[in-house]
NUTOR-892061 format. One record per atom (N, C-alpha, C, O): residue number from 1; residue in one letter; atom name; z, x, y. Coordinates in pm, 1 decimal. Example, Ala and Ser with C-alpha at 12.3 -4.5 7.8 and 13.67 -1.06 7.14 Angstrom:
<pts>
PT 1 A N 780.0 1319.0 -569.0
PT 1 A CA 780.0 1230.0 -450.0
PT 1 A C 780.0 1320.0 -330.0
PT 1 A O 846.5 1423.6 -331.9
PT 2 S N 708.0 1285.0 -225.0
PT 2 S CA 714.0 1367.0 -106.0
PT 2 S C 787.0 1290.0 3.0
PT 2 S O 803.9 1340.9 113.8
</pts>
This chain:
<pts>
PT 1 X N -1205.2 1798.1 -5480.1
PT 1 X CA -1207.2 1927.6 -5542.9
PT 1 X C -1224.5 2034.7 -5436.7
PT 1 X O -1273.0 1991.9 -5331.9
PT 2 X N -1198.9 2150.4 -5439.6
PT 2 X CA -1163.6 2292.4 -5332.8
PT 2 X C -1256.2 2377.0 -5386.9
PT 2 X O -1229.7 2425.8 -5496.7
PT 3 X N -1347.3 2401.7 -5339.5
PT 3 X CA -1428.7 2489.4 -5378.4
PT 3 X C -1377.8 2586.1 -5296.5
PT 3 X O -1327.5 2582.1 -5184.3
PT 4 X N -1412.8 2720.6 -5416.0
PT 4 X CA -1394.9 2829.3 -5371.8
PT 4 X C -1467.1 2952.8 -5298.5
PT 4 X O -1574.9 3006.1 -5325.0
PT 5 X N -1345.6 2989.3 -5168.4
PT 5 X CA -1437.4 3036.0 -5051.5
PT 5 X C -1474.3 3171.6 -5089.1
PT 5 X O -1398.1 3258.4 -5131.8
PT 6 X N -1640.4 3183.0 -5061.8
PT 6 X CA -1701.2 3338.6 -5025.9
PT 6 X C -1634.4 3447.5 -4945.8
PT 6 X O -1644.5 3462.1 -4824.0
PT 7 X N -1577.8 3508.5 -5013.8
PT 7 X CA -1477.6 3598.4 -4924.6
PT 7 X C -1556.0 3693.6 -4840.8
PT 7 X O -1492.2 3754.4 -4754.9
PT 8 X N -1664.6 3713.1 -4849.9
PT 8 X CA -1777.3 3803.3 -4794.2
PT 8 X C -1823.5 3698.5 -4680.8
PT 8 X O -1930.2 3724.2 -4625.0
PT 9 X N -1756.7 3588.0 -4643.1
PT 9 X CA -1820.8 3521.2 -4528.8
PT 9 X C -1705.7 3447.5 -4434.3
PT 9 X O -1707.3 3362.3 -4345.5
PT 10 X N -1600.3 3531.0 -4505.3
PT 10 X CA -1464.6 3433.0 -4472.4
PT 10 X C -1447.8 3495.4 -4306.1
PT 10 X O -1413.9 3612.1 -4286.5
PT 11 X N -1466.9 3432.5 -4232.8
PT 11 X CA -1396.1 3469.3 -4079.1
PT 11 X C -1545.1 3527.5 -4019.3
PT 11 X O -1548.5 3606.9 -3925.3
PT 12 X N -1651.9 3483.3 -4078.5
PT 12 X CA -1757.6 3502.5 -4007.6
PT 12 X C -1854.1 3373.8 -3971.2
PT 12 X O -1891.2 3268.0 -4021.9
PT 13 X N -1872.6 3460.1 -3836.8
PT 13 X CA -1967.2 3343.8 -3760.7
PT 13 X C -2111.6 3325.6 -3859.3
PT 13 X O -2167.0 3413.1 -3925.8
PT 14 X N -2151.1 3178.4 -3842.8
PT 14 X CA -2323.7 3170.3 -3949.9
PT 14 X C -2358.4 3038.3 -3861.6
PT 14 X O -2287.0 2983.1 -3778.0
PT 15 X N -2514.9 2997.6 -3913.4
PT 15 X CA -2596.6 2915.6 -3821.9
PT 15 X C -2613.0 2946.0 -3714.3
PT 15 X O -2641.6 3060.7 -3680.0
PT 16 X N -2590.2 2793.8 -3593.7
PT 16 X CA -2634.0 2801.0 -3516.9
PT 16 X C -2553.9 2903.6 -3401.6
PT 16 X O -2596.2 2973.3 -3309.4
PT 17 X N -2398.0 2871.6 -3463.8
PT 17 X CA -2292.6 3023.6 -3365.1
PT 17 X C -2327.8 3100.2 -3356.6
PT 17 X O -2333.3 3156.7 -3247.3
PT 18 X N -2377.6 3154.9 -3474.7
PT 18 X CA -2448.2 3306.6 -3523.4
PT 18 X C -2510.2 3357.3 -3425.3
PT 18 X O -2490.5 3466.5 -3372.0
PT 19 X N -2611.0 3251.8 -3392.1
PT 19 X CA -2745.5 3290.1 -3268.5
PT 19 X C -2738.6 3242.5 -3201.8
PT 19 X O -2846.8 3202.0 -3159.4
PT 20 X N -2576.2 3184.8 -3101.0
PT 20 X CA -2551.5 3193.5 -3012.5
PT 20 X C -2536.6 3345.1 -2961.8
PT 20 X O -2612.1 3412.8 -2892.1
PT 21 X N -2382.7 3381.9 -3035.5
PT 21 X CA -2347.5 3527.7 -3031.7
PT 21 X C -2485.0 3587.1 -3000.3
PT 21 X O -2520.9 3637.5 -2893.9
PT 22 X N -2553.0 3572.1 -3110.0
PT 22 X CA -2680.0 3743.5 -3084.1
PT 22 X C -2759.5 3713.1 -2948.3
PT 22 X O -2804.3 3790.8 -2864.0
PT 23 X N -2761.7 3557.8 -2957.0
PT 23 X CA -2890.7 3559.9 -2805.3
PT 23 X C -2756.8 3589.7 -2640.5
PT 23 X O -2792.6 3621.8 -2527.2
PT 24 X N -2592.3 3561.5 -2693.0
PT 24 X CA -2565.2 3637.7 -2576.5
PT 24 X C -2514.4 3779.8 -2538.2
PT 24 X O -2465.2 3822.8 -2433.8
PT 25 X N -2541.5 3835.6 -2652.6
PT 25 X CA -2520.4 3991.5 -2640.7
PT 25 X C -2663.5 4026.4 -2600.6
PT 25 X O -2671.4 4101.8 -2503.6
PT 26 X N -2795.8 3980.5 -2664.5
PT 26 X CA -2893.0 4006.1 -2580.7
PT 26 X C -2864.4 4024.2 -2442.2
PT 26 X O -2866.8 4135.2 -2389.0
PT 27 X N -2823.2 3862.6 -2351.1
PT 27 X CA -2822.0 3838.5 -2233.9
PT 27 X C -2712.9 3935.4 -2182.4
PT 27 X O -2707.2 3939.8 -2059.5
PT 28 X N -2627.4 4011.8 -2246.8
PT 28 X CA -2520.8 4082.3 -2177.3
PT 28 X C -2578.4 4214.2 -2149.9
PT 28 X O -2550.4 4271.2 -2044.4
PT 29 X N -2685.0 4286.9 -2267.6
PT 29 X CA -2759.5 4439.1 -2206.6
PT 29 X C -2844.9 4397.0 -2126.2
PT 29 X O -2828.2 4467.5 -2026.7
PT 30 X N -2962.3 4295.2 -2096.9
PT 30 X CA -3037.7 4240.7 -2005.6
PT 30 X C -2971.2 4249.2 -1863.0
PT 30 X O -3005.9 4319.1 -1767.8
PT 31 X N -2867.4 4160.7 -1872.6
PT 31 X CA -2767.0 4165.0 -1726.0
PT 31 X C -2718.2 4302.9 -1719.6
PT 31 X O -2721.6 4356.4 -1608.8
PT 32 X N -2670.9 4373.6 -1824.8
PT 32 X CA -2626.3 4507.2 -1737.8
PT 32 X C -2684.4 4598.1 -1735.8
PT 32 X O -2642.0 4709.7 -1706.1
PT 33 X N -2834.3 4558.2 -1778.7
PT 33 X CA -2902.1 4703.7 -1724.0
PT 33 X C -3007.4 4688.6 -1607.9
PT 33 X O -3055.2 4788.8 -1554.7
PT 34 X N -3048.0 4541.4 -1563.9
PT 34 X CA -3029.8 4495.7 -1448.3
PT 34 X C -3007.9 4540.8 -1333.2
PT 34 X O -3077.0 4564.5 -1234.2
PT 35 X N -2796.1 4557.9 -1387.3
PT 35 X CA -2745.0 4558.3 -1229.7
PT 35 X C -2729.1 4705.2 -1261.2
PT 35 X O -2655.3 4750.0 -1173.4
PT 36 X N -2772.8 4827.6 -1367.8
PT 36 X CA -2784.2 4966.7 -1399.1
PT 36 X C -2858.6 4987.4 -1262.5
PT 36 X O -2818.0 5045.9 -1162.0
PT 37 X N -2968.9 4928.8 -1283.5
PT 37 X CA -3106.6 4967.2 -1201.2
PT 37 X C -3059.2 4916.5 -1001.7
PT 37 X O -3103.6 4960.7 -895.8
PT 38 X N -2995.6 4851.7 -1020.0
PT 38 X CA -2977.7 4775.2 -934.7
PT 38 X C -2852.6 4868.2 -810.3
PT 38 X O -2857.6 4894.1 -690.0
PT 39 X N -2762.8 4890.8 -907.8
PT 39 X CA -2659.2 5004.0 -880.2
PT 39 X C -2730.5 5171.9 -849.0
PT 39 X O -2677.7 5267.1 -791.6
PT 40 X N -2855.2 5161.9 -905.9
PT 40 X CA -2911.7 5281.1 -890.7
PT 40 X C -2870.7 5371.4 -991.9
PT 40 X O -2875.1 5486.6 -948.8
PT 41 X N -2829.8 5364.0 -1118.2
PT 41 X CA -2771.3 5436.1 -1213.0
PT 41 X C -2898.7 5559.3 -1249.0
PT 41 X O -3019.3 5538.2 -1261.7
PT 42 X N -2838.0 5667.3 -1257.8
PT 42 X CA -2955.3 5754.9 -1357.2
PT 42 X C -2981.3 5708.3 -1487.0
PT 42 X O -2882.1 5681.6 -1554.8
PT 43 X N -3108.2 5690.3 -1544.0
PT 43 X CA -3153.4 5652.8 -1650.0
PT 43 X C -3152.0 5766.8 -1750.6
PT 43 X O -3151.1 5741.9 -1871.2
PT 44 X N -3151.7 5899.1 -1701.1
PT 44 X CA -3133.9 6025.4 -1827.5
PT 44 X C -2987.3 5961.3 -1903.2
PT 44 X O -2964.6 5932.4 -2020.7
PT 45 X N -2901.1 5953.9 -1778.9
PT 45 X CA -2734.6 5953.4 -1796.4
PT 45 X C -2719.0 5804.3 -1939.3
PT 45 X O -2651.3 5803.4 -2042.1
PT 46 X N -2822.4 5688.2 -1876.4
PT 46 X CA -2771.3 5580.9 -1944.9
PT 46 X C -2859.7 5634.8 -2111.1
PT 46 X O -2819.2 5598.1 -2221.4
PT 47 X N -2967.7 5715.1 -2092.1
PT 47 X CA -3011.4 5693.7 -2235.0
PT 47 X C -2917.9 5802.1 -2302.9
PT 47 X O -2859.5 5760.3 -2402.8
PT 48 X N -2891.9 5938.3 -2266.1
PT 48 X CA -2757.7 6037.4 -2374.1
PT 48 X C -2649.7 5929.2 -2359.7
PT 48 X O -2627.2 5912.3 -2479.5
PT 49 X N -2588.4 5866.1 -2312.9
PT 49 X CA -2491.7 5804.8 -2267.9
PT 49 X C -2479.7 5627.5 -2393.6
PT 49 X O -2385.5 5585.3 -2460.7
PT 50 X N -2620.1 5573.4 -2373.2
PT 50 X CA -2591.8 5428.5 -2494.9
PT 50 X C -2536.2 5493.5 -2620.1
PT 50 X O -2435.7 5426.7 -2644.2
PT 51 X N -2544.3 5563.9 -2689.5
PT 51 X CA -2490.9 5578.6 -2830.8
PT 51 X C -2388.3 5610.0 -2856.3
PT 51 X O -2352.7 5602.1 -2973.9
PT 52 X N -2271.0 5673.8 -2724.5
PT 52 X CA -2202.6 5721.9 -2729.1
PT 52 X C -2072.5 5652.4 -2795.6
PT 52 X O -1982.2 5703.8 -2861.7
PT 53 X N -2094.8 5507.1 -2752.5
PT 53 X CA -2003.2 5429.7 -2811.8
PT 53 X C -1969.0 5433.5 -2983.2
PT 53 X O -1857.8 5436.0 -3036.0
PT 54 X N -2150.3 5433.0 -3071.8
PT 54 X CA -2106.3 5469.7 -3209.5
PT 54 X C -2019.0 5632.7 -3234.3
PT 54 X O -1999.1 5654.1 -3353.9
PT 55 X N -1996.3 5682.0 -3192.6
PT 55 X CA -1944.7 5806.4 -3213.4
PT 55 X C -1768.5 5761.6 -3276.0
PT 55 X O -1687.5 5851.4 -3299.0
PT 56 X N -1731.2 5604.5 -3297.1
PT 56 X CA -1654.2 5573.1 -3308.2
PT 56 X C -1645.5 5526.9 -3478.1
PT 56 X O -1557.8 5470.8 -3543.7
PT 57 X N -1757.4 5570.6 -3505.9
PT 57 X CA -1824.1 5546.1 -3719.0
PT 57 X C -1737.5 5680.5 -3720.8
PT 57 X O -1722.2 5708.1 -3839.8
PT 58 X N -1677.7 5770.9 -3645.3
PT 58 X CA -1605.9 5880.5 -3761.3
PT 58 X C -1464.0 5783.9 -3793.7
PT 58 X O -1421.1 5802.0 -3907.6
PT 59 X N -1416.9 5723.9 -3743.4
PT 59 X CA -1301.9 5662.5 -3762.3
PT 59 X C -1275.8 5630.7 -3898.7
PT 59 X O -1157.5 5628.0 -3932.8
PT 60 X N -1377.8 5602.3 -3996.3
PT 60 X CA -1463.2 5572.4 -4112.2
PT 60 X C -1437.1 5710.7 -4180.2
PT 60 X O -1487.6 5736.3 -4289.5
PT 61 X N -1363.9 5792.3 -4118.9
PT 61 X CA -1323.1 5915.4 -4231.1
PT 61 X C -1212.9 5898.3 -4258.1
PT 61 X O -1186.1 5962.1 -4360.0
PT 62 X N -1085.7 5815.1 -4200.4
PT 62 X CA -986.0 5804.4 -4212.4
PT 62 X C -1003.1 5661.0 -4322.5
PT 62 X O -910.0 5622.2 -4393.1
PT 63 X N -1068.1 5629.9 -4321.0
PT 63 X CA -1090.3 5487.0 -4424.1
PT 63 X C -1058.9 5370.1 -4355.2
PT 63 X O -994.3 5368.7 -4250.4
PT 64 X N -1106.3 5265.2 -4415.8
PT 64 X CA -1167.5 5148.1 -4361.3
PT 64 X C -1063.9 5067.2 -4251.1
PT 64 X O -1102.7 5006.3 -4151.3
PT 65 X N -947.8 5079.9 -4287.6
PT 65 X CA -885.1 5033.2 -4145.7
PT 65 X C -861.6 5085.2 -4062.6
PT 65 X O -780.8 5032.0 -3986.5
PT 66 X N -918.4 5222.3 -4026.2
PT 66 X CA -885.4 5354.1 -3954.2
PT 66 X C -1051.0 5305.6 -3862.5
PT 66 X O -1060.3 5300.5 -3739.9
PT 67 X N -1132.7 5284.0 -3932.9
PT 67 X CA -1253.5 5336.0 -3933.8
PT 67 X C -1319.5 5142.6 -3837.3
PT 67 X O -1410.5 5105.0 -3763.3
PT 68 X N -1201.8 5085.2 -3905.8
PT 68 X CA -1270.2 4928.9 -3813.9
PT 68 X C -1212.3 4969.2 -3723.2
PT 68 X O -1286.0 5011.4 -3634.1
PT 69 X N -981.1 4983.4 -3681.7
PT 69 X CA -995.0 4961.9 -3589.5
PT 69 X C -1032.3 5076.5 -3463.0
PT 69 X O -1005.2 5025.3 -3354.3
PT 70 X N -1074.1 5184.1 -3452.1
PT 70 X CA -1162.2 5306.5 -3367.1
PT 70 X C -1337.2 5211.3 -3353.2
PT 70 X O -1416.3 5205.2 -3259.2
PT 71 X N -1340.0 5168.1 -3452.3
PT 71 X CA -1522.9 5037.4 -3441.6
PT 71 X C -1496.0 4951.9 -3322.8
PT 71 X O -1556.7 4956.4 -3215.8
PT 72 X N -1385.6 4864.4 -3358.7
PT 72 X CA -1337.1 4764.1 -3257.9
PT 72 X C -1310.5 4784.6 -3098.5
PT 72 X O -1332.0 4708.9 -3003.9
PT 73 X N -1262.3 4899.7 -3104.1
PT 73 X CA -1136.6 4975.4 -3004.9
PT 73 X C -1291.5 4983.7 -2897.5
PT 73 X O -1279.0 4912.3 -2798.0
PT 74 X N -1376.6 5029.9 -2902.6
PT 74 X CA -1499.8 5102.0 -2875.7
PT 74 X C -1629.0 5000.6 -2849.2
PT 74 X O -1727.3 5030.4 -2781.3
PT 75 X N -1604.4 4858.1 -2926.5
PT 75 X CA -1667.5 4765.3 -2926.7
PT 75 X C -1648.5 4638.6 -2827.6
PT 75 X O -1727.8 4559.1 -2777.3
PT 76 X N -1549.0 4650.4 -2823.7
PT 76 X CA -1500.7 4513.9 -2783.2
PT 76 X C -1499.6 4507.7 -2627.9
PT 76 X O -1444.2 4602.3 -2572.0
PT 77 X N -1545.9 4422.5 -2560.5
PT 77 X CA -1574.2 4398.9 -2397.5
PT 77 X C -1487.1 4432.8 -2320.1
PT 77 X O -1520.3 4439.5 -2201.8
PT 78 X N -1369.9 4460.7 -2350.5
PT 78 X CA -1252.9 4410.3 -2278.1
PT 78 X C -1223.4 4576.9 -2174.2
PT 78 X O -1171.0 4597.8 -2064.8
PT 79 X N -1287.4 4665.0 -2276.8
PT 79 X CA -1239.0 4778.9 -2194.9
PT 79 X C -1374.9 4829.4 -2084.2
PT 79 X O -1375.6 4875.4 -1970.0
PT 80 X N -1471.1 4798.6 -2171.6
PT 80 X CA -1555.6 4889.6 -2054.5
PT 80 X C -1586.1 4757.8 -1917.2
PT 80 X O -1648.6 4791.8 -1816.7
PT 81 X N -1509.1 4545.7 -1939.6
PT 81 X CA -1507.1 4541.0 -1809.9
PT 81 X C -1392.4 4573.1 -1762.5
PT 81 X O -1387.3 4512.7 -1655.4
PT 82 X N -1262.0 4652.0 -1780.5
PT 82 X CA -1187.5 4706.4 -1734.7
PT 82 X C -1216.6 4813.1 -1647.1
PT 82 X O -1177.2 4830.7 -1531.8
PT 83 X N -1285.3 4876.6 -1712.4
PT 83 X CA -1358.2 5006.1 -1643.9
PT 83 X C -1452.9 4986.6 -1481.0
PT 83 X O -1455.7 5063.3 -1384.8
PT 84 X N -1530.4 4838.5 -1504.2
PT 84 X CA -1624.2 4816.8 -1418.2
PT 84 X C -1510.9 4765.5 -1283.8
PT 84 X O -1528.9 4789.5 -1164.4
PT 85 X N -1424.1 4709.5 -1328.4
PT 85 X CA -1308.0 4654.1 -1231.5
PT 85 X C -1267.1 4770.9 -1166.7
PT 85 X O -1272.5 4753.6 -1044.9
PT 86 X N -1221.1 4903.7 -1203.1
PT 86 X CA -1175.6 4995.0 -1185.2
PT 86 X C -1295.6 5079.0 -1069.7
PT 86 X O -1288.8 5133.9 -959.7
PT 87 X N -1372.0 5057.5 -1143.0
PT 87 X CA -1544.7 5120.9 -1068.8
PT 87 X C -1540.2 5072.6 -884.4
PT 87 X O -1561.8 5133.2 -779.4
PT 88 X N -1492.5 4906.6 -927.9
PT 88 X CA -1548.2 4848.2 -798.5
PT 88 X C -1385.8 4867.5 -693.6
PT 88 X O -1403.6 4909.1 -579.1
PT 89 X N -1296.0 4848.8 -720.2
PT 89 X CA -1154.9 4873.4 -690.2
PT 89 X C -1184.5 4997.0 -631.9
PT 89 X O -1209.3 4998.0 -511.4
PT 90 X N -1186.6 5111.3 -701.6
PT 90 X CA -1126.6 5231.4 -686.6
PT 90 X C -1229.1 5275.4 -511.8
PT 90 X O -1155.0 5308.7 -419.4
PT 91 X N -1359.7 5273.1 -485.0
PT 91 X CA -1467.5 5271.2 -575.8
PT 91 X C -1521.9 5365.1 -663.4
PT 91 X O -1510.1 5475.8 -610.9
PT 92 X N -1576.7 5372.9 -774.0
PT 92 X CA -1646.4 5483.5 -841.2
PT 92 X C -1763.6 5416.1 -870.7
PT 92 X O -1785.9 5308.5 -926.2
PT 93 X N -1834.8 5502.7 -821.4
PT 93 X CA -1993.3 5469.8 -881.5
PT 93 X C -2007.2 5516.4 -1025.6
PT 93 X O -2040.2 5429.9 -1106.7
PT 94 X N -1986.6 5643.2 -1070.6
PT 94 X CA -1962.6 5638.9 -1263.4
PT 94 X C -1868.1 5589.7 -1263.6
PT 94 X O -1827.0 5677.3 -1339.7
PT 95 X N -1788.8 5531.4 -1251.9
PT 95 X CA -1685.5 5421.1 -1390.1
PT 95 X C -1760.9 5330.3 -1361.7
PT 95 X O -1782.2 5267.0 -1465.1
PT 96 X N -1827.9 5276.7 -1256.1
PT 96 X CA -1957.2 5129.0 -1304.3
PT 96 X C -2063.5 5140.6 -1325.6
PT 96 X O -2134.4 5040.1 -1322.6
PT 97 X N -2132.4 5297.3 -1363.0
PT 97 X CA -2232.6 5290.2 -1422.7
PT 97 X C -2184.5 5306.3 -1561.8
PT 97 X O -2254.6 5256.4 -1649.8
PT 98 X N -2055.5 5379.8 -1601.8
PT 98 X CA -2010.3 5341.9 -1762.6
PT 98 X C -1996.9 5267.2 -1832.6
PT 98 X O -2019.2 5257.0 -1953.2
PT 99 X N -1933.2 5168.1 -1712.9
PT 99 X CA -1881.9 5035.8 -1772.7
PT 99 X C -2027.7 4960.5 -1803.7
PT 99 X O -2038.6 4904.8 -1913.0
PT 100 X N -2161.1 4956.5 -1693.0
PT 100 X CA -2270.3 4882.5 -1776.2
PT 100 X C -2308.2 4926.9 -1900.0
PT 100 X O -2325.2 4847.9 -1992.8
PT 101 X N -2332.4 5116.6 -1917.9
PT 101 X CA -2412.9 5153.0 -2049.7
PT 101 X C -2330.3 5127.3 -2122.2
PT 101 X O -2383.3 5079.9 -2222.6
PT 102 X N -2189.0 5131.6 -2135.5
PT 102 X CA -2106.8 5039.7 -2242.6
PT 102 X C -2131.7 4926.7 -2287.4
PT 102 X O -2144.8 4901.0 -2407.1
PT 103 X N -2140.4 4849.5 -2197.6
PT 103 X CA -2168.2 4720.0 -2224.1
PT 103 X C -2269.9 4711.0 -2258.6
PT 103 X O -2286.7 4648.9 -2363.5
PT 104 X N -2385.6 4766.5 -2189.9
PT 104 X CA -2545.2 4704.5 -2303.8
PT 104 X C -2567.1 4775.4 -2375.0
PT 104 X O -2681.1 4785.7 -2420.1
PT 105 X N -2467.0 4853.0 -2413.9
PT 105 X CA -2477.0 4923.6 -2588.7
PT 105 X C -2351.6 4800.7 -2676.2
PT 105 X O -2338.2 4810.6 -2798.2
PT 106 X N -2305.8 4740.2 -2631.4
PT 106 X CA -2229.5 4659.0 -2677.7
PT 106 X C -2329.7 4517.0 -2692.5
PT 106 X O -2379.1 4478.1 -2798.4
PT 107 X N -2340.1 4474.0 -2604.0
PT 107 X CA -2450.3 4374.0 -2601.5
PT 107 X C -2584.7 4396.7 -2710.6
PT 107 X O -2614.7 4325.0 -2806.1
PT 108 X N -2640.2 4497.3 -2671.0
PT 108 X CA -2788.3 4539.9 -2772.3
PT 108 X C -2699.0 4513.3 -2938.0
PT 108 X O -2747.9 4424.6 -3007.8
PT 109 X N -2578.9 4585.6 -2992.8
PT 109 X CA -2494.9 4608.8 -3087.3
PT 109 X C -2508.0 4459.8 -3120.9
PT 109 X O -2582.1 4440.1 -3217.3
PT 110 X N -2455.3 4351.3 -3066.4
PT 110 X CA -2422.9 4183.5 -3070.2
PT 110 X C -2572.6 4199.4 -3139.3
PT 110 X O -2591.9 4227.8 -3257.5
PT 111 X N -2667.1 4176.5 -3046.0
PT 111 X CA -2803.5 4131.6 -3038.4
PT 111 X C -2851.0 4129.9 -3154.9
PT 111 X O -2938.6 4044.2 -3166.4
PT 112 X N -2829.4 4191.6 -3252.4
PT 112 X CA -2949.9 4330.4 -3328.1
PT 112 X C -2836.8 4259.0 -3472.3
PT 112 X O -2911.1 4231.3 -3566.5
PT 113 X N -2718.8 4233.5 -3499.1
PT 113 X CA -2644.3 4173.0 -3581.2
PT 113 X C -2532.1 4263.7 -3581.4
PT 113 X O -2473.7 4217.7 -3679.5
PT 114 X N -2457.5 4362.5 -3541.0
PT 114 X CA -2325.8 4384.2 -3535.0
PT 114 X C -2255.9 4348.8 -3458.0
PT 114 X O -2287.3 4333.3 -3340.0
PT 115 X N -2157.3 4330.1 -3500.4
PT 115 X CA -2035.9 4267.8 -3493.3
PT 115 X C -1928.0 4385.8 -3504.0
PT 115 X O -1926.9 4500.4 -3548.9
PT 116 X N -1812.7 4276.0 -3422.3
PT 116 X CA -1656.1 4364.7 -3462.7
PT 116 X C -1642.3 4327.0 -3641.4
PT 116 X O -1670.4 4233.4 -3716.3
PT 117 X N -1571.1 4486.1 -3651.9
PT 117 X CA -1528.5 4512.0 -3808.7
PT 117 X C -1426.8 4439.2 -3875.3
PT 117 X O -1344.2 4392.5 -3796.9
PT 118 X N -1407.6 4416.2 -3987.6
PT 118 X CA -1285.8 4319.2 -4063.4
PT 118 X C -1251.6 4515.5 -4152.5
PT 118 X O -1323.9 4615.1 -4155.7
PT 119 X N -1111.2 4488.8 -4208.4
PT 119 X CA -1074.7 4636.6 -4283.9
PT 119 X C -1157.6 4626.5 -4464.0
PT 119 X O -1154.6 4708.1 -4556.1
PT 120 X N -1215.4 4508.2 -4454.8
PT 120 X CA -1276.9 4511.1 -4529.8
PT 120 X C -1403.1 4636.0 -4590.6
PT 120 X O -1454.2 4651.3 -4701.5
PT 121 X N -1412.8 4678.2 -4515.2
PT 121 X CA -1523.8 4791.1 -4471.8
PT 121 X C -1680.7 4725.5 -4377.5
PT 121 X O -1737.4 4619.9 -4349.3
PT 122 X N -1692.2 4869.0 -4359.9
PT 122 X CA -1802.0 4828.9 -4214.3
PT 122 X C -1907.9 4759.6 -4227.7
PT 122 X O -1987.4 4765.4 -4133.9
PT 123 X N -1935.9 4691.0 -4321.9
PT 123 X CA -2036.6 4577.1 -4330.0
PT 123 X C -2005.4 4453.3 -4303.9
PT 123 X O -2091.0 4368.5 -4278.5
PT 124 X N -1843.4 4423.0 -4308.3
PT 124 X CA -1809.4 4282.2 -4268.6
PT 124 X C -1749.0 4299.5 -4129.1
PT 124 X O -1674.9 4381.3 -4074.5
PT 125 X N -1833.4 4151.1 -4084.1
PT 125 X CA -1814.7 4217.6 -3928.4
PT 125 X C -1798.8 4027.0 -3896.0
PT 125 X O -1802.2 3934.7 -3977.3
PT 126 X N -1782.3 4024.8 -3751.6
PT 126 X CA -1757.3 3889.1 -3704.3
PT 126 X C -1863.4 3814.5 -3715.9
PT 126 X O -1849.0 3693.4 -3732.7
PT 127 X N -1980.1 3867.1 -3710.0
PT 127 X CA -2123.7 3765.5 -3739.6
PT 127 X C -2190.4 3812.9 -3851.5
PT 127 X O -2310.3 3841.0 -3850.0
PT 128 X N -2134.4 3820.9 -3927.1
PT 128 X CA -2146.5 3809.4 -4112.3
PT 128 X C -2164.9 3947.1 -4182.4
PT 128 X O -2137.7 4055.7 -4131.3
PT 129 X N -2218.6 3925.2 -4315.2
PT 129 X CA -2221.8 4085.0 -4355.8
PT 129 X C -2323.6 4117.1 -4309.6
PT 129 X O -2429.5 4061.6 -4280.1
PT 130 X N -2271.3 4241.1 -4303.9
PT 130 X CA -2449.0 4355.9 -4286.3
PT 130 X C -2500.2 4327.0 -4420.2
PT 130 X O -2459.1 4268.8 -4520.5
PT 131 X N -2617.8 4397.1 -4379.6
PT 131 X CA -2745.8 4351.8 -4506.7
PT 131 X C -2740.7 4207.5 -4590.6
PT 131 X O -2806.5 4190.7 -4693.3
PT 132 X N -2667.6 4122.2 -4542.5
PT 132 X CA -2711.7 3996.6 -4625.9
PT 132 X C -2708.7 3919.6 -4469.8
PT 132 X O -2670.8 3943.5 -4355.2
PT 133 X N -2802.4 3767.6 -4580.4
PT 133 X CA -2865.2 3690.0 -4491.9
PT 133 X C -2781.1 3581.4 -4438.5
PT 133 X O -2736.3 3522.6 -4537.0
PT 134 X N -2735.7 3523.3 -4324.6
PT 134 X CA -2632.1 3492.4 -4297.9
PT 134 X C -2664.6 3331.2 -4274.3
PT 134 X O -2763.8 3291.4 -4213.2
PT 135 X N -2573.2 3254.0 -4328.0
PT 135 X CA -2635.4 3097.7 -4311.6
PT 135 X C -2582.6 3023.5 -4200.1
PT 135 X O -2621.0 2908.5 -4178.8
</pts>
């Protein structure tokens, strides 16, 4: 018999994956604020600077697939280590202090239970819904 799937959990991580993900987005703001300190980054710059990434919830005026993919676009690793590549290449000391407060606002984001968005709307995310308890 086929039991029928929870669509509120469909394509999301639960158990023990779950808290893989969160304990390595922990380990990803840990490591990059680390090598923040390490790089010598200004700390005024990184604290106006972590939130900057949500500024990507207006996307969420255009409605929910507007609004995940500007969530995603903003979320996802791929650009700010693009950025850090660019930092060390070019060299720029801000594009690799961006690329960390990106990232451990991305990382802390993992940690804490968000996730990338489904167009479902912004509670379904890759490591389960917001506000419910995830198995």
């Amino acid at each position: 018999m086929i039991e029928a799937m929870d669509t509120t959990a469909a394509g999301a991580a639960t158990g023990g994956v779950r808290t893989l993900l969160r304990l390595e987005g922990a380990a990803l703001a840990v490591a990059c604020m680390v090598f923040y300190s390490y790089f010598e980054g200004s700390w005024w710059m990184f604290a106006i600077l972590l939130l900057a990434p949500d500024l990507s919830f207006l996307g969420y005026l255009a409605g929910p697939r507007a609004g995940a993919a500007s969530y995603n676009i903003a979320h996802a690793a791929i650009l700010p280590m693009l950025l850090g590549i660019v930092g060390m290449v070019v060299p720029s000391e801000l594009a690799m202090h961006l690329a960390l407060i990106w990232s451990t606002h991305i990382g802390l984001d993992r940690a804490i239970g968000y996730g990338l968005k489904y167009d479902a709307g912004f509670s379904f995310t890759h490591l389960g819904r917001l506000g419910k308890t995830a198995g």
